[in-house]
C-alpha positions as CSV (number, residue, x, y, z in Angstrom):
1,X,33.4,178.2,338.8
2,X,34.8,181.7,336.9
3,X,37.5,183.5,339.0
4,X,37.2,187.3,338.9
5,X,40.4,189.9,340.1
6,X,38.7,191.0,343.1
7,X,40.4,194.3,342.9
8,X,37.9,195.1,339.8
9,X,34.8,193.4,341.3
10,X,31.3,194.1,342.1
11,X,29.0,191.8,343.4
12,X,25.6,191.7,341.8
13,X,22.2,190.8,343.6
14,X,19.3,191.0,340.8
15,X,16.2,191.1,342.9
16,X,12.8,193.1,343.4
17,X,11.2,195.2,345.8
18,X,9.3,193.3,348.5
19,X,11.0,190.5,348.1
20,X,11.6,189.1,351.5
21,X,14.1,186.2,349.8
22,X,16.2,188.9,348.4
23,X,16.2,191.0,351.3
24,X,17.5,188.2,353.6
25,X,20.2,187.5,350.4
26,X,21.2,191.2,350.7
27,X,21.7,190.5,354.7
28,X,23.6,187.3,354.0
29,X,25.9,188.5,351.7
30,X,26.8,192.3,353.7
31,X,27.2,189.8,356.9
32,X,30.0,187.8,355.0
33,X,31.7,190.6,353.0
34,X,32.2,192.3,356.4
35,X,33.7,188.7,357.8
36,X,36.1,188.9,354.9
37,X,36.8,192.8,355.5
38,X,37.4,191.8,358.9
39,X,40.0,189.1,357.9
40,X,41.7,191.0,355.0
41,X,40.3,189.4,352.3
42,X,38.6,190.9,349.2
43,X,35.5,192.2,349.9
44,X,33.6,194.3,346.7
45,X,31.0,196.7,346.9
46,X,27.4,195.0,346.1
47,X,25.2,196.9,343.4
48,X,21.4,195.9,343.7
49,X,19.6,195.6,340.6
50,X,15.6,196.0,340.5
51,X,14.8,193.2,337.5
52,X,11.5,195.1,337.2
53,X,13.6,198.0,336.0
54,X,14.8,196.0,332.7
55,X,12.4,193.5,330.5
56,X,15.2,191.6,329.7
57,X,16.2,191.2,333.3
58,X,12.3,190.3,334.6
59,X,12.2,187.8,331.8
60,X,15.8,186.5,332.7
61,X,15.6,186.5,336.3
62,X,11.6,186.3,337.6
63,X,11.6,182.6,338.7
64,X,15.1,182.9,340.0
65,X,15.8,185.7,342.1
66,X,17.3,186.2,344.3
67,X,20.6,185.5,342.1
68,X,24.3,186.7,342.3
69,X,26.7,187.2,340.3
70,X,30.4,187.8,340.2
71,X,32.1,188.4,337.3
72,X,30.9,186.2,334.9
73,X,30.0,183.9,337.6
74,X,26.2,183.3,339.0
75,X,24.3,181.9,341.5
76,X,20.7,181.5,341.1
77,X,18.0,181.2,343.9
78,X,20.8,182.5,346.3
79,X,19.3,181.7,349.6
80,X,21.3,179.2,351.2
81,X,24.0,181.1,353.6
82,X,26.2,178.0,352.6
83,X,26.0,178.5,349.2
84,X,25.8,182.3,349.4
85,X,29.4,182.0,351.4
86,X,30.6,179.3,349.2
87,X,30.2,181.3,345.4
88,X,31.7,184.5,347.2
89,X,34.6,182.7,348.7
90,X,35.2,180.3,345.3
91,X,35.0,183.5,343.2
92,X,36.8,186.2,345.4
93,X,39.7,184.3,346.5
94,X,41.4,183.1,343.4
95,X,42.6,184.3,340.0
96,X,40.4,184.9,336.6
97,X,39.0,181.6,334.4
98,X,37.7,182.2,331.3
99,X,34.2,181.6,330.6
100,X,30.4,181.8,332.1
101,X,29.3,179.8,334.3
102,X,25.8,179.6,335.9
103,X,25.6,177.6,339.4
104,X,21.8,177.0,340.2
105,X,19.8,175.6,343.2
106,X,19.3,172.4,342.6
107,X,18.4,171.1,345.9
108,X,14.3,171.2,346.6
109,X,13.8,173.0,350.2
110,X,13.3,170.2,353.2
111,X,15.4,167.8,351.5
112,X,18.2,166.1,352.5
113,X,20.8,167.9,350.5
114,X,19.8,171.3,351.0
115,X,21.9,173.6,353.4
116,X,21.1,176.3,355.9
């Protein structure tokens, strides 16, 4: 997963309006940037971006929202708290990587694998 310098970091959250999965995202990840606040760690600012404010955005993002990104690190259908705590933590807490990289949900909801 891409490293960022938390010191020149924004977390993303590309969602829409009335979108109860990116709401509960948004909730998610304030709750665990406050944690890290709390503990000392790096905890960015979070711009929300309306994908029905950019073609290129709906087209990029419609079937995935609600998705984060850090960096040049992202996180597709971010819903899981697990996985929502787990990209902020791998991406916050360490040094820059080069390169994109694009972590997706891969787990179908009700299975075995998937996380709460």
């Amino acid at each position: 997963m891409s490293r960022t310098d938390p010191a020149a970091t924004v977390v993303v959250l590309y969602g829409a309006p009335g979108c109860h999965l990116c709401e509960d995202a948004r909730a998610l990840v304030d709750a665990h940037l406050d944690a890290r606040r709390s503990s000392g760690r790096a905890a960015p600012p979070v711009l929300v971006r309306d994908i029905h404010g950019d073609d290129g955005l709906l087209r990029a993002f419609m079937e995935t929202i609600p998705v984060l990104e850090v960096g040049t690190a992202r996180l597709e259908l971010a819903t899981s708290p697990a996985r929502i705590r787990g990209f902020l933590d791998a991406t916050l807490d360490a040094g820059p990587s080069p390169g994109p990289d694009v972590v997706s949900q891969d787990v179908a909801p009700g299975s075995a694998g998937a996380d709460a």
